[in-house]
N, C-alpha and C positions, 0 to 999 in steps of 0.2 A: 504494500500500500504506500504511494508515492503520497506526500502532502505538498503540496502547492505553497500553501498561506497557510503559517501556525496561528492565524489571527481564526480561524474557522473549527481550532481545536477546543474545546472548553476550556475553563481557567484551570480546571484541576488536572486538567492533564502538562500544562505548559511550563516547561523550567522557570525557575526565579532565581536569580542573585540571593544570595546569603545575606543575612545584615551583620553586621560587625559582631555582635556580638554572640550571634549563631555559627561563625566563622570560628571564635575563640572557644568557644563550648566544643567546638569540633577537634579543633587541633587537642583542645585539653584531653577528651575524650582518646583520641586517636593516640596520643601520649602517654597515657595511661594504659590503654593493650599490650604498646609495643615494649612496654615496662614490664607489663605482665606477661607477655610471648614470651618475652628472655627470661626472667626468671624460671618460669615456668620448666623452656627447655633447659636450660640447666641444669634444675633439679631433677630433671628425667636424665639426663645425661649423669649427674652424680650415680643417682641409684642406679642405672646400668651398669656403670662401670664399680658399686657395689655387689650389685650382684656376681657380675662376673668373676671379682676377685674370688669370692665367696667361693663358686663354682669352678672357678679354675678355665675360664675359660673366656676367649675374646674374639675368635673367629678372626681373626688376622687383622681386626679393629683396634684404633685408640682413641683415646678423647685427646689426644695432644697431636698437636699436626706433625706430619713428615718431616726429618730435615729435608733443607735444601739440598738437590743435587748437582756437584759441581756440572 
């Protein structure tokens, strides 16, 4: 469905500008996940790499990066 003229769409359907302070609600928002994703994975990364010790096992995985290869 091609639209011509967004003036022929209803109001509730048509984008609107953010106002300032729905802008900062957002960023605050959106700031506060990506606080909470990292933690989050993290702590799943702690515990696997608890487990594993535990286990005795790591499937040829680290939580520490590779050295560099000359």
């Amino acid at each position: 469905m091609k639209i011509e003229n967004v003036n022929n769409l209803p109001s509730e359907s048509r984008a609107r500008l953010l106002t300032l302070e729905e802008q900062q609600d957002l960023r605050r928002d959106m700031a506060e996940s990506s606080a909470w994703a990292r933690a989050e994975l993290k702590r799943r990364r702690e515990e696997k790499a608890k487990q594993n010790a535990e286990h005795g096992t790591n499937n040829g995985t680290t939580t520490e990066p590779s050295p560099k290869q000359p």
